[in-house]
Each structure stands twice: as structure tokens, then as C-alpha cells.
C-alpha positions in Angstrom: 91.2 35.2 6.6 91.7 32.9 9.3 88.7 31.7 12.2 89.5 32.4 15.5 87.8 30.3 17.7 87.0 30.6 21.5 88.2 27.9 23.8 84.5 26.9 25.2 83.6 26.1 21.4 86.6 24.8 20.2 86.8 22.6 23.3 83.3 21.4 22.2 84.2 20.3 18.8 86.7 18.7 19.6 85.2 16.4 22.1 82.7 15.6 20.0 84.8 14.9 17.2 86.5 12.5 19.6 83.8 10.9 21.8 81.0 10.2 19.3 80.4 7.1 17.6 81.1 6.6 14.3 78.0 6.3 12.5 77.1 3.3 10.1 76.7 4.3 6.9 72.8 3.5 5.6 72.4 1.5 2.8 69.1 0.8 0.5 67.4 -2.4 0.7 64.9 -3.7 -1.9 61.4 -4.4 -0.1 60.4 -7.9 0.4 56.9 -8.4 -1.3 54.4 -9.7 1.4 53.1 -13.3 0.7 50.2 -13.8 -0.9 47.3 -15.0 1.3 45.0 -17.6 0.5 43.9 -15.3 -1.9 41.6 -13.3 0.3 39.9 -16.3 1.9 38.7 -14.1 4.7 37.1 -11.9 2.4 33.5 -12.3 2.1 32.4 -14.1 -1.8 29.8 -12.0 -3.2 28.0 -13.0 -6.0 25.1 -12.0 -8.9 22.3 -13.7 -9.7 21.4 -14.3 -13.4 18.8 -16.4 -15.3 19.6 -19.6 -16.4 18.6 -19.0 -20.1 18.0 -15.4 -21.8 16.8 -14.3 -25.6 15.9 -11.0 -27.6 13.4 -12.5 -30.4 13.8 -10.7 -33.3 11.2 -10.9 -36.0 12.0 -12.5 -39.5 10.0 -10.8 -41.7 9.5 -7.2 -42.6 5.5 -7.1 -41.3 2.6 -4.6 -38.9 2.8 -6.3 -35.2 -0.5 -7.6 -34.5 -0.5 -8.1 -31.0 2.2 -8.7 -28.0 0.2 -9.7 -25.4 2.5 -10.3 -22.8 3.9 -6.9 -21.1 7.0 -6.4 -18.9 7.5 -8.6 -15.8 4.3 -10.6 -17.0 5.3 -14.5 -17.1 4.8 -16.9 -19.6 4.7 -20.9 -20.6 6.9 -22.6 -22.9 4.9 -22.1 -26.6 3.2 -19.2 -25.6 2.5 -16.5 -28.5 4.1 -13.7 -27.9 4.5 -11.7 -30.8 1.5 -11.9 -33.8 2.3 -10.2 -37.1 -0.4 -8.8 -39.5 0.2 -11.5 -42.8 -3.2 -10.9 -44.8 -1.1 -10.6 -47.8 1.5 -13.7 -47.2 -1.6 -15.7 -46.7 -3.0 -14.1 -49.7 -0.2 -15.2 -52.1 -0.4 -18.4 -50.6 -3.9 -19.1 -51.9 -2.4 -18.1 -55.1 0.6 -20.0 -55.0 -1.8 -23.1 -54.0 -3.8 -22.3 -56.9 -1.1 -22.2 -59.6 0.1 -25.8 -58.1 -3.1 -27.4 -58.3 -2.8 -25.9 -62.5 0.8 -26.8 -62.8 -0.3 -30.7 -61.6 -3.2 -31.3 -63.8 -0.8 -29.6 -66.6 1.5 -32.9 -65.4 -1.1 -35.5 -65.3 -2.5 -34.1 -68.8 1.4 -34.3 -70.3 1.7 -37.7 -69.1 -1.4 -39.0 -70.2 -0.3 -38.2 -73.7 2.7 -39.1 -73.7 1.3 -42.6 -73.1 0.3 -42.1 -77.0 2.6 -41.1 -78.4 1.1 -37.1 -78.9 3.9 -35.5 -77.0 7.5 -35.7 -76.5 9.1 -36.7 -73.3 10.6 -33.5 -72.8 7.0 -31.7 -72.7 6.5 -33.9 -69.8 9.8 -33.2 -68.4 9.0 -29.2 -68.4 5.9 -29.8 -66.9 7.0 -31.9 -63.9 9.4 -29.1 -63.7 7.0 -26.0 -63.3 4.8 -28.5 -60.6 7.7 -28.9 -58.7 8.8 -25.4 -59.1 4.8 -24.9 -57.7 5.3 -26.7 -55.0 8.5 -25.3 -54.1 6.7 -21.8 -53.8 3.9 -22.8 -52.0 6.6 -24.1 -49.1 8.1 -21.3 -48.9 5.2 -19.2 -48.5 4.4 -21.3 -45.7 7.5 -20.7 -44.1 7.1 -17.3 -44.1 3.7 -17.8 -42.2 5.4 -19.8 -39.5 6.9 -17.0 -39.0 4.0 -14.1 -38.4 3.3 -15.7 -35.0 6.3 -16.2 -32.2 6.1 -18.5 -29.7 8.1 -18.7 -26.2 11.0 -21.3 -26.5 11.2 -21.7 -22.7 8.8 -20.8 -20.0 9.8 -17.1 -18.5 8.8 -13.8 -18.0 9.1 -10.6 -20.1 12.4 -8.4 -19.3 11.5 -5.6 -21.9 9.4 -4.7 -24.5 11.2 -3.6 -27.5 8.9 -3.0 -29.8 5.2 -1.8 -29.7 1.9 -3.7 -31.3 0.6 -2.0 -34.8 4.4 -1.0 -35.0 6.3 -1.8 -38.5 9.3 -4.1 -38.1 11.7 -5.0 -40.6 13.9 -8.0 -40.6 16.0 -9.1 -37.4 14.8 -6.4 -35.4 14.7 -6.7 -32.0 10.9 -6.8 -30.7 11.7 -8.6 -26.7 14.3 -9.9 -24.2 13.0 -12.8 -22.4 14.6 -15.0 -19.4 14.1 -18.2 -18.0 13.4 -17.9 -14.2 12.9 -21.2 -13.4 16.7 -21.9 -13.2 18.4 -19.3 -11.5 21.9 -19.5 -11.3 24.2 -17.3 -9.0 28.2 -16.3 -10.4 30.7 -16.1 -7.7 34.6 -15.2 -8.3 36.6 -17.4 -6.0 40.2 -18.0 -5.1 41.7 -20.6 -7.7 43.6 -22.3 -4.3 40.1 -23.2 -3.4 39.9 -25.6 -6.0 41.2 -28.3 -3.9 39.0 -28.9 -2.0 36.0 -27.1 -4.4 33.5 -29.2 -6.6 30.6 -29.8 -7.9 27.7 -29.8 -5.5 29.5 -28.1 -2.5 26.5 -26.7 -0.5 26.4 -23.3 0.7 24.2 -20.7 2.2 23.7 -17.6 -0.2 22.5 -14.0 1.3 20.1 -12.3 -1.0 20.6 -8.3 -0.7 17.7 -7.5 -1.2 14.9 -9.8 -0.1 17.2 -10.3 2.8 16.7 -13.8 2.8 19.2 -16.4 2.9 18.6 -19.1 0.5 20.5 -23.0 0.3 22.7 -23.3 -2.8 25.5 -25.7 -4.1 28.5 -25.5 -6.7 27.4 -26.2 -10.5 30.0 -25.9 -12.4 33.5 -24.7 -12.0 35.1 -22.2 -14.3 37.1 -23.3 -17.5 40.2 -21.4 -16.5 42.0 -19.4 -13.5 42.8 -15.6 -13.7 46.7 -15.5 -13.7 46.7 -11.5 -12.3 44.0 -12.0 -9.6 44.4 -15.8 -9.2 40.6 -16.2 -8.7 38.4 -18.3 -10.4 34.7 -18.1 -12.0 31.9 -21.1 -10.2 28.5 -21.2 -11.0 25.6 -22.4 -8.7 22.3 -23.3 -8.5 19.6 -22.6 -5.8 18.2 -25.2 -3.8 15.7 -23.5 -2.2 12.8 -21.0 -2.6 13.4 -18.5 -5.1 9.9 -17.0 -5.7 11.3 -13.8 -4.8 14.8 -13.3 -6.1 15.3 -11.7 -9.5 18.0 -12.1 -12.0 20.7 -9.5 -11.0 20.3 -9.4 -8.0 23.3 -10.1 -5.9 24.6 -11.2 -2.1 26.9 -12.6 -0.3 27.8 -16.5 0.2 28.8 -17.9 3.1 31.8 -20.5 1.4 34.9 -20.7 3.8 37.6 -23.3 2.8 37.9 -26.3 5.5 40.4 -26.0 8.3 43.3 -27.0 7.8 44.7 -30.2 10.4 47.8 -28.8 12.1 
């Protein structure tokens, strides 16, 4: 079957068959990654505060809690007793111990006394100088163990949480509190790792606490031990420098740290 055309139409096609451009074939093109800024240095730096020093205290012996007089949020001084287990029957076999040493001794004292005439052997005084120093050796242990009925602060903080109860039974290595040092805060800020040209130890900064509002003087601690390769930032720690009554460990804010400008 054959297409009959009309003039108008066919007159139509073929002008445009002879009068349009020729068009350029489109071809696919890989897109160009877009350079990599100074790694967000525009961006503003937040940051988290943390305590410079945090503990859980776990109790050492399987006892009764006496007393934990300290409660959440309440502060505290370095030495402090914060934890006081019930040990009436450690200090019990202490006297006991004490009392079988001071038998063991005189035991000694009489073995060597005779041996000085001949009426015993040296290896009757050996055993006996053996049982006193086995003695001895229980009585120091015992008092180990009541070193370790009371538990004293080893820094000057405050209480974070209570994780125990007092007239609770503990056994050993449970966890009874989690305690932090508030006296150093330190702040953690993620940086760009380009930064570290010019970036060092006590760079001074202003720091803009959330949520006290309150803008607060700080400076670079420490830098970070190593750079992330996918983000290329890097970890800093800083330190207040001025009054931090107020702020609490994680907390966080912004800090206002903006690389020098660059001479043209």
C-alpha cells in the first residue's frame, strides 16, 4: 500500500528536511566533584562539655551498706566517705586473728628459748616461726579487707547517680556510684584537620553555653592524636578559663573559632 501525500504536507517535510540544522549528537559527561572547602570552616564548631575526671566505685567485698551519705547532685571533697559497709564480723575475726598471733609468737619465743638448751630441735622452731608468720599474714589481710568497708572520694566532685541504696546487700564489684570531677571541665570540639596549621595548644576562644546562655573564655588543650580520613576533621580538647559555677558536664554550645585570614 502506498502513502499518498498532499502537496501542502509534503512540501512541509521537505523543507524541513532541507532547512534545519543538523543536530549535534549529545554525549555523556562524567560530573566533576566539587572541591572540597576548608572543610566547613564557615560552619559554626559546636561542642560538649564533659568532666575532667569520672568513676563508678564499686564495692570490694560482698557486705550490708551502712550508710551513703552523699545523694545525687550533692558535692563532695577529696577523701570524703561516701560509701560505709556494715563489717562487725570482719572486725570480729580480726580480734581473733590478733589473738591466735599473739599465741603463735609466744609459741616462737618459747621454741627458741629451748632450743638454746638443747630440748628441741631446730626444726620445732622452724614450724613455729612458720605458723607466726602464717598469723601475721592473716591478721593483714583481714585488715585489708577493713580498708575496704569504708570508701572514700579520690577527687573532689559531686554525685552523678546513686546506684545502690544504704542497708542494701552488695556483692563483689558491683557498682554502688558514678562520681565526676567538676572542678576541671573540659569542652570536646570536632574541627577541620586543615585547621591544624595554624591550631595549638592555648588558642583562646569564646565558647557559648546553650543553656545558661552564657558565653564563657576558653583555650585549646590538647589536640587530637589522629585525623578522620572520611570527614577530614579532627578531635581538640579545651579548658575553661572562666566562670563555670553554672555549666554542667554535657552540656554543649557553640564556639566562636574561625581560622585567620588569609594575606592575598
Amino acid at each position: 500500500m502506498i502513502l499518498m501525500l498532499r502537496p501542502f504536507t509534503a512540501a512541509l517535510l521537505l523543507a524541513a528536511s532541507l532547512g534545519a540544522p543538523a543536530q549535534t549528537p549529545i554525549t555523556a559527561t562524567a560530573a566533576t566533584p566539587a572541591p572540597l572547602s576548608s572543610a566547613g570552616s564557615n560552619a559554626p564548631i559546636r561542642g560538649v562539655v564533659r568532666a575532667g575526671a569520672e568513676a563508678t566505685l564499686t564495692s570490694r567485698l560482698a557486705a550490708r551498706i551502712a550508710a551513703m551519705p552523699r545523694q545525687e547532685g550533692e558535692s563532695f571533697r577529696k577523701g570524703e566517705l561516701l560509701v560505709q559497709f556494715e563489717c562487725d564480723r570482719q572486725q570480729a575475726e580480726l580480734r581473733s586473728a590478733q589473738a591466735l598471733l599473739q599465741v603463735q609468737r609466744r609459741q616462737l619465743d618459747a621454741q627458741t628459748e629451748l632450743e638454746k638448751f638443747g630440748a628441741t630441735g631446730k626444726t620445732e622452731v622452724d614450724v613455729a616461726r612458720s605458723q607466726a608468720d602464717k598469723a601475721r599474714a592473716d591478721v593483714e589481710a583481714l585488715q585489708a579487707q577493713l580498708r575496704d568497708c569504708a570508701i572514700s572520694a579520690p577527687f573532689a566532685g559531686r554525685v552523678v547517680e546513686r546506684l545502690a541504696r544504704a542497708h542494701e546487700g552488695v556483692a563483689v564489684s558491683q557498682p554502688l556510684l558514678r562520681i565526676q570531677d567538676t572542678s576541671a571541665l573540659e569542652l570536646d570540639l570536632i574541627v577541620p584537620s586543615n585547621w591544624l596549621v595554624w591550631l595549638q595548644p592555648g588558642t583562646r576562644f569564646a565558647f557559648r553555653v546553650d543553656e545558661t546562655q552564657q558565653t564563657i573564655d576558653a583555650a585549646v588543650h590538647r589536640l587530637g592524636a589522629a585525623v578522620d580520613p572520611v570527614s577530614r576533621t579532627v578531635r581538640i580538647v579545651a579548658r575553661f578559663r572562666g566562670d563555670v559555677q553554672r555549666v554542667l558536664p554535657g552540656m554543649s554550645g557553640t564556639a566562636a573559632l574561625t581560622p585567620p585570614a588569609t594575606k592575598p
